[in-house]
N, C-alpha and C positions, 0 to 999 in steps of 0.2 A: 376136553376135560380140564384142562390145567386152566385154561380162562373163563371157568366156570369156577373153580375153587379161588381165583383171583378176585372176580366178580363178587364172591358170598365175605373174603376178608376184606374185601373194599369198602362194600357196603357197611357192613357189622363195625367197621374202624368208622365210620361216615357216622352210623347211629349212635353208638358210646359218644366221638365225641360230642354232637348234637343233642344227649342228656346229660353228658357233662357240662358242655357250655353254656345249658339252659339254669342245670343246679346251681353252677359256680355265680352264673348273671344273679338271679333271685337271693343269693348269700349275700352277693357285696349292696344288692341294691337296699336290702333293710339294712344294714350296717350303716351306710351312706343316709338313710333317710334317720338314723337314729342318731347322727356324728349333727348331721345338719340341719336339725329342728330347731324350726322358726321359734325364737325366743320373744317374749316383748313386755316390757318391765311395767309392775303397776304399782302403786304405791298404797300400801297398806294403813291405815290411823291404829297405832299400836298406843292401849289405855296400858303404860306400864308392862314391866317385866317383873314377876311377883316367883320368888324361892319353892311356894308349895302353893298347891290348888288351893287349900282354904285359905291362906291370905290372897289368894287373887277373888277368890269367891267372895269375900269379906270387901274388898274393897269395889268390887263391880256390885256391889249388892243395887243400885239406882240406877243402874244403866239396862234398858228393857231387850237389848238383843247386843250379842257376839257371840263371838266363838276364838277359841284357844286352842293354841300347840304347845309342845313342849321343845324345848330345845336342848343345845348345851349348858345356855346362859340361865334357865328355867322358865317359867309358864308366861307365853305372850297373849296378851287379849284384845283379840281383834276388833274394831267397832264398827269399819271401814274400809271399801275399798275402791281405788280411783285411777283412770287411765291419765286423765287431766289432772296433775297438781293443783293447780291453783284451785280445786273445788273441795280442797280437803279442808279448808278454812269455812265453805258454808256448812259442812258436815261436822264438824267439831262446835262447828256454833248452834246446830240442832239441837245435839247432846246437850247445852248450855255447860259446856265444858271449858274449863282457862288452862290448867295445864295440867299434866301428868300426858301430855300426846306426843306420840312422837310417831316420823312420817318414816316407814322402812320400803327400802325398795326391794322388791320381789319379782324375779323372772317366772314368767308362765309361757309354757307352750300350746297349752289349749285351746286351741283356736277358738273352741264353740261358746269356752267362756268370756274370751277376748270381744269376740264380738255381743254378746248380752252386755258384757261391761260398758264396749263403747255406748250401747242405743241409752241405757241406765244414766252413764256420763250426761246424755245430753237431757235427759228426764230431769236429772237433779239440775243441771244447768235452766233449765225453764222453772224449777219450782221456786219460791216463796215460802212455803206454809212447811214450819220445822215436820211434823205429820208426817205429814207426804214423804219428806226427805229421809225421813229413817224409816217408814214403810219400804222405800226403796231402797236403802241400806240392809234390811231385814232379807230383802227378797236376791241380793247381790252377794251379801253373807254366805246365805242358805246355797245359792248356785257354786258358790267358791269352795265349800266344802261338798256338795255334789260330785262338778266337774273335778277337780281338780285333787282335793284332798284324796275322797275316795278312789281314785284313779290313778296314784303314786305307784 
């Protein structure tokens, strides 16, 4: 009898820890996967940082797609976004824009957007025809507040 009641607190100590160590595994391992999320920076074409929505509305009035956040500093509007720098100079010259741009770098985790960005990158890298170029700005725009905004 007494190595049967051995047997049953062996066992029962064996299971507890066996769902502890599974609980405590699965805790630290989303902790770890949220400590060490793959970051990867992209560079945004920021038209200005405007005090209140209607002077940013006021001044994007000619520019046919972005999108805007707000921050501490006030409303940023977006025209552009690129993994490759150097392509933010054909995208700027779309717009036929000279200045009020400025290039902000921004970390993203999302992978799914990451990659759309890259294939886009190389889209715009093969174009010519401004059209084109901000058709695919338009469609990069849109995914970046998709994935990414909505997803915060």
């Amino acid at each position: 009898m007494n190595y049967f009641k051995m047997f049953i607190i062996i066992s029962f100590t064996i299971i507890l820890g066996m769902f502890l160590g599974t609980y405590i595994y699965k805790a630290s391992k989303l902790e770890t996967e949220n400590t060490f999320k793959e970051e990867t920076s992209v560079y945004m074409l920021q038209y200005g940082v405007y005090s209140s929505i209607q002077s940013m509305k006021d001044s994007t009035v000619n520019l046919s797609d972005y999108f805007f956040f707000k921050d501490n500093d006030g409303y940023h509007a977006i025209i552009g976004i690129v993994i490759n720098k150097n392509l933010s100079d054909k995208i700027r010259d779309s717009y036929n824009i000279k200045d009020n741009i400025y290039i902000k770098e921004v970390k993203v985790s999302n992978m799914e957007f990451i990659e759309n960005l890259k294939q886009y990158d190389l889209l715009v890298e093969s174009l010519n025809d401004n059209n084109a170029i901000l058709s695919a700005e338009k469609q990069i725009l849109s995914k970046y507040e998709e994935l990414v905004l909505n997803n915060e």
